[in-house]
N, C-alpha and C positions, 0 to 999 in steps of 0.2 A: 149310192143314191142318197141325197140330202134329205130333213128331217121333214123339208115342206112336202116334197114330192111323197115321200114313205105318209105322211098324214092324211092330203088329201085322197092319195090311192084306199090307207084302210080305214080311214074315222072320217070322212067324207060324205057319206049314208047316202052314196049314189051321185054327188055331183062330181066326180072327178074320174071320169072316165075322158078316153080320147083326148087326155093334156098333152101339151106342147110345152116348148121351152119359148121366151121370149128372149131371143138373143142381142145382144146390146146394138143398137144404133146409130147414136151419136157421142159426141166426143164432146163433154164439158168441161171448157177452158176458161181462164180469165187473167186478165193482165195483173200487176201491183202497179204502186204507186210509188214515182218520187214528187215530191215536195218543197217549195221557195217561201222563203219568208218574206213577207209585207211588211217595206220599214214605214208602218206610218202610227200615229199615237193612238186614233180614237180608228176601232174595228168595227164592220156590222155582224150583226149576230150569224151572217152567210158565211164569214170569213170562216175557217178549220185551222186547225193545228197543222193538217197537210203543207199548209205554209213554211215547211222549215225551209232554214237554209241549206242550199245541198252542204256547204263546209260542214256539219254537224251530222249528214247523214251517213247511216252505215248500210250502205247496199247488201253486206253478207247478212247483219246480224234483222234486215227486213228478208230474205231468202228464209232465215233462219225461222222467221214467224210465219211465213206460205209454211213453211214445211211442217212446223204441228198444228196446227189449224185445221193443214189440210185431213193429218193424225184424227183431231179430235172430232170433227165431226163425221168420220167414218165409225168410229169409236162409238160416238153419240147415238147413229142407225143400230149400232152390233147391240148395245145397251137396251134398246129400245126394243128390240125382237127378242134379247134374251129377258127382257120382264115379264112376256107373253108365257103363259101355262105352254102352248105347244112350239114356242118360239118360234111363228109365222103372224104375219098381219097380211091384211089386204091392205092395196097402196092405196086405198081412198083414205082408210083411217090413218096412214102413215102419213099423209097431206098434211095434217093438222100440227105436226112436227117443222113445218118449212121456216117459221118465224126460229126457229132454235140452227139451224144450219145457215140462215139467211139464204134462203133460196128464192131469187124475186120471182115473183109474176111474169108472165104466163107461164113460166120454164116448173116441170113436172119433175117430183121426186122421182119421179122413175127416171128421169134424162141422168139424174145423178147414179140412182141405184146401178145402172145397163154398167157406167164406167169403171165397178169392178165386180164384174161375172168372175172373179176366183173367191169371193168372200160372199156375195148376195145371188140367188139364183129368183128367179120371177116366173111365175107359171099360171095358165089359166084354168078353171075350172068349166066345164060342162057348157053354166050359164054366161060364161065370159067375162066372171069377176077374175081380175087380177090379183095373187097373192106375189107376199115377199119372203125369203126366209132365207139361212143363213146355208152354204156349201159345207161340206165335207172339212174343209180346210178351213170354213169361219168360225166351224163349231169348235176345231180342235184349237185353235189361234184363243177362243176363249179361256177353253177349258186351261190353256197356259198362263193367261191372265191373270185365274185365279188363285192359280197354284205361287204366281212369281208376286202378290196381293197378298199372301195368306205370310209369305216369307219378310214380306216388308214390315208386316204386321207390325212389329217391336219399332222398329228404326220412325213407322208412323207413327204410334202411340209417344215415343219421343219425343217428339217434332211439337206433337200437339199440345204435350206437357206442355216446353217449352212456353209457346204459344202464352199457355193458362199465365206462367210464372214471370213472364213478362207485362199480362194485364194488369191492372190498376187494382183490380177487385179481385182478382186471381179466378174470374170466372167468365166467359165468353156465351155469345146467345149461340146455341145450336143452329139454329138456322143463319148464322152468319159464316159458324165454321164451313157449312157444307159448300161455300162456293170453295174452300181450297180442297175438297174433295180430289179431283185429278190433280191437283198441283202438290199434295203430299202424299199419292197415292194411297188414299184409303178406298176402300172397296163400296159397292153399289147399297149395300146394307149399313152404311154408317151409323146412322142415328139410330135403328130401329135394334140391330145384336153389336154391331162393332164397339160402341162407346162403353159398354156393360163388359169385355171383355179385359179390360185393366182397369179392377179397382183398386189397386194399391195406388194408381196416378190420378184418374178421375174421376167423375161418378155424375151423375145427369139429377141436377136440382129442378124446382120449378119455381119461379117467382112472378106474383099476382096478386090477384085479390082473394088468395088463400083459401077458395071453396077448391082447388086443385086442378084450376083449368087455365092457369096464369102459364106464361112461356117457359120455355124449357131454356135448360145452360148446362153446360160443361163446366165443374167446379174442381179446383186442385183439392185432390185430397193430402198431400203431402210434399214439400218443398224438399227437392235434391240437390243441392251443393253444388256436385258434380255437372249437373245439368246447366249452371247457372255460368257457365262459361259461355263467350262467345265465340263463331266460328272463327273469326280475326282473332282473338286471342290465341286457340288453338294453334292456327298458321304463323303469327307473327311469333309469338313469347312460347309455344311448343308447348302450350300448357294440356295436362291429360286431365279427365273423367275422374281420376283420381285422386284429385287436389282437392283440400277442405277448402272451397272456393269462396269466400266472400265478395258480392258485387260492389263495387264504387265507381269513383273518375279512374278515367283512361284517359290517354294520349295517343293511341294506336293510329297510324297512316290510314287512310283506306288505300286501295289497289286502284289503280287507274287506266282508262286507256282511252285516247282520245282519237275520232277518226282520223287517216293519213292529212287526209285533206283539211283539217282545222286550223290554221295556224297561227290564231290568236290565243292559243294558251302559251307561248312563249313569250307574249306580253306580258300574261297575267300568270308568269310563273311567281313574281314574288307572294301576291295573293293566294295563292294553291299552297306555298308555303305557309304561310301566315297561318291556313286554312287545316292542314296537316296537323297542325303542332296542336292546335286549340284544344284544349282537354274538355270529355265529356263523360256525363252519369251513362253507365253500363244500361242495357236493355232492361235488365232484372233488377237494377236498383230501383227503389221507390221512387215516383219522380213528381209526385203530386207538390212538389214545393217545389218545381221547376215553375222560370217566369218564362208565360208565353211570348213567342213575337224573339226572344232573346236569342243569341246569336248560339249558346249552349244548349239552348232548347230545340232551336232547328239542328242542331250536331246531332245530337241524343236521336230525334226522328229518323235524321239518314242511318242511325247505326241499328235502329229498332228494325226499320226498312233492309238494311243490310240480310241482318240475320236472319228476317220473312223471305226473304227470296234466297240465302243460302239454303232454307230447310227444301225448298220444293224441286222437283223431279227437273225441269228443263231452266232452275237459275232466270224463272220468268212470271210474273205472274198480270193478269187483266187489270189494269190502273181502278177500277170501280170497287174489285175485292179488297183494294186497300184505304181507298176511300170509307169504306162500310167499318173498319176499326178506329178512325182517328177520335174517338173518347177512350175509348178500353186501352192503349196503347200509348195517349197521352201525345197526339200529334197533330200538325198544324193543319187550318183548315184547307188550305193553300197549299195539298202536297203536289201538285203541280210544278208549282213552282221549285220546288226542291231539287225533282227530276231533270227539268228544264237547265238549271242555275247548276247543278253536278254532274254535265253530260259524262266527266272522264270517270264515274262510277255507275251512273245510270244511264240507260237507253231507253227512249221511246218509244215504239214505232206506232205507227198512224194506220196500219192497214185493217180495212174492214171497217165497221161501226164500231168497235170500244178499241182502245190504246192496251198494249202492253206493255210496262217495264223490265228491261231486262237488267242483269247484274253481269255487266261489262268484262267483268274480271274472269267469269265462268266459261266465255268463249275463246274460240281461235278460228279467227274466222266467222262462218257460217254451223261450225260445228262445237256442238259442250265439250269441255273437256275433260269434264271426271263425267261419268256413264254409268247408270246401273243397269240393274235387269232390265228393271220395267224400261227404262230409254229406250236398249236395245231391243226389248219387244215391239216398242213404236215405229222404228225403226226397220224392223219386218214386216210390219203392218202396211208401211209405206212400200213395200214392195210390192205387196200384192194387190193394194192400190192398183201398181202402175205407175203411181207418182215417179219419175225422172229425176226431179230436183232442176233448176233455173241458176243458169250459170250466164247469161247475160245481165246486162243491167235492166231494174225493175224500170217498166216506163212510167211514164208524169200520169199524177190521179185523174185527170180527163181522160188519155187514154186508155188506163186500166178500165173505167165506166164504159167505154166505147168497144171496147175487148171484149167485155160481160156480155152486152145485147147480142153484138153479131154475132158471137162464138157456142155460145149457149142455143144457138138456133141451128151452128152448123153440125151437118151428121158426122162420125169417124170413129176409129175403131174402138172398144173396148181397153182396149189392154193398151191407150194414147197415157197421154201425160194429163194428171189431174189435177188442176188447180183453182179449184173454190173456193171464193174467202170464207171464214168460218165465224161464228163468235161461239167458244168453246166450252157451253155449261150445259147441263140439262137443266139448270135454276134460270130462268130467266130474269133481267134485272130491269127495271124502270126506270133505276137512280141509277144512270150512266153518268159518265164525267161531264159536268156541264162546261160547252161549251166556251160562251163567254168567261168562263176563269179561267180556260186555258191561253185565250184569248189576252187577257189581261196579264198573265206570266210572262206572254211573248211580248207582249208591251212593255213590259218591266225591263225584262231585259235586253230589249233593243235600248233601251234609254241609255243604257249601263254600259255596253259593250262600243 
């Protein structure tokens, strides 16, 4: 018996007699999107980045972004029930949640919740208020969570270091870390016991107008050598954790991999050469006497950007969380363009309302290729979903929108295939990637190409 059911039967004080189950009714489905670029100079602000060129698109590695999206806002419901004292909500208060999962209008959290009855169970009381709460099987799927959260613990405090030892200041605003909260799997209690549990690496400062109510930051308390290597360094030159490391220029390749169907990087192989060889300052080197705009200071940001997206779980992160660093990390305003101009190391994809970057080199295919726990938890999670996984091609962004209305309306089983787009944070962001710069990137480089 689940912990909703056991609740409202004994702490109830009489409204939960004579409950029922509400068993799942409909089937909520939704298309993705592929994408054509527009060769023309001057865009209207309606144009999207959805405009790519199919040569540039990678149909596995957009599969790849349905498939934790679809992870994360399941993740996002489980999260949201276990903050609750008796981990149950009623679905009215859970409504207030839809703008975090992108759930549009008229369509009811609950048409989502029905589509995995092995992890959410829904039940009515007496009066005929609907509650939500998690099965037998969502509670234990947590409780794993936090065990496989507690084990990462070090390899995240790492991460984060890093992170500090690569800023300018060597110190980062807390509220900025917390959007790579899932993406370097730190646990739900971050800020409040997590950050307080390595002071030998960091420590939580405030800075203000000094009566003590100025913002808060994560500050290095001690610089490691050893840490101060990069993950390409590691791979390329084999270097260990062990080495009295000093950061400088490198010359290091990046790894590349360009979709099947691209075939104007055979033009532009001498360029990618040229492009290879170009030496740049290390993520941890000082870089505040780097000149902006300069062809070594955009080098430096891709390898800054390298290492952000090697430290995190799925080799993926939301293009807005990295936007929210380019002071502390010393990067251009225009990272856009970067991603755009380096498709054979970074990926875009377009699906939903914010962009993810992916790091190219981390997949095969539709699937990561180095896996940890927590992946493979996700990865279970998706099972009990229901989730399938999408082995044809994504349709055109018109049709995915036309997919959403109709499908979202139709009834079918519980245990179908679930595919709602996600946008994957419990933070919600305002300063999404605008628009028109993206716009202006694709401008750029249609000029070019």
């Amino acid at each position: 018996m689940g912990r909703l059911r056991c609740w409202l039967q004994f702490y109830g004080n009489g409204i939960a007699h004579n409950m029922f189950a509400i068993m799942p009714e409909r089937n909520v489905l939704s298309g993705e999107s592929s994408f054509r670029r527009v060769w023309v100079r001057f865009m209207t602000s309606s144009k999207r980045v959805q405009d790519r060129s199919k040569e540039k698109r990678v149909n596995e590695l957009e599969i790849a972004t349905e498939k934790w999206k679809i992870a994360s806002k399941v993740m996002f419901l489980m999260e949201v029930l276990k903050s609750e004292p008796d981990m149950i909500m009623t679905v009215r208060s859970m409504e207030q949640y839809r703008r975090q999962i992108n759930l549009p209008k008229p369509h009811k959290i609950s048409d989502f919740i029905r589509k995995s009855p092995k992890l959410f169970e829904l039940y009515k009381d007496q009066r005929g208020v609907l509650w939500c709460g998690l099965t037998e099987q969502g509670e234990d799927l947590l409780d794993e969570h936090d065990k496989l959260l507690e084990e990462n613990g070090d390899k995240a405090a790492e991460h984060v270091t890093r992170c500090l030892m690569m800023s300018v200041d060597k110190k980062l605003p807390l509220d900025k870390i917390v959007h790579f909260r899932r993406d370097f799997g730190l646990p739900l209690d971050f800020r409040i016991n997590w950050v307080h549990k390595f002071p030998q690496h960091f420590k939580v400062v405030k800075l203000g107008d000094g009566d003590g109510d100025g913002d808060e930051y994560l500050e290095l308390v001690s610089w490691n050598p050893a840490w101060a290597i990069t993950e390409l360094e590691k791979k390329t030159l084999g270097l260990t954790e062990e080495c009295d490391h000093k950061p400088g220029m490198l010359s290091l390749a990046f790894p590349m991999k360009f979709p099947p169907s691209y075939k104007k990087m055979y033009r532009y192989r001498g360029k990618i050469e040229h492009f290879q060889k170009r030496s740049y300052l290390s993520p941890y080197a000082d870089a505040r006497g780097q000149e902006a705009g300069s062809k070594e200071f955009d080098k430096r940001a891709i390898a800054v950007m390298h290492e952000l997206l090697s430290f995190t779980l799925e080799k993926r992160l939301v293009t807005d969380h990295l936007t929210h660093f380019r002071r502390e990390f010393v990067m251009p305003q225009k990272l856009m363009r970067i991603f755009l101009k380096h498709c054979g190391i970074f990926y875009v994809s377009e699906r939903g309302k914010r962009f993810s970057v992916f790091l190219t080199e981390g997949y095969e295919g539709p699937e990561l290729i180095e896996k940890c726990p927590l992946i493979f938890w996700k990865e279970k999670l998706l099972r009990f979903t229901g989730y399938r996984g999408r082995k044809r091609e994504i349709p055109t962004y018109k049709d995915t929108l036309d997919m959403e209305e109709r499908e979202l309306l139709e009834s079918g089983s519980g245990d179908e295939s679930l595919s709602v787009g996600i946008d994957d944070d419990m933070v919600i962001d305002n300063d999404e990637m605008d628009i028109d710069e993206v716009n202006d990137a694709y401008d750029e480089e249609n000029t070019k190409v």
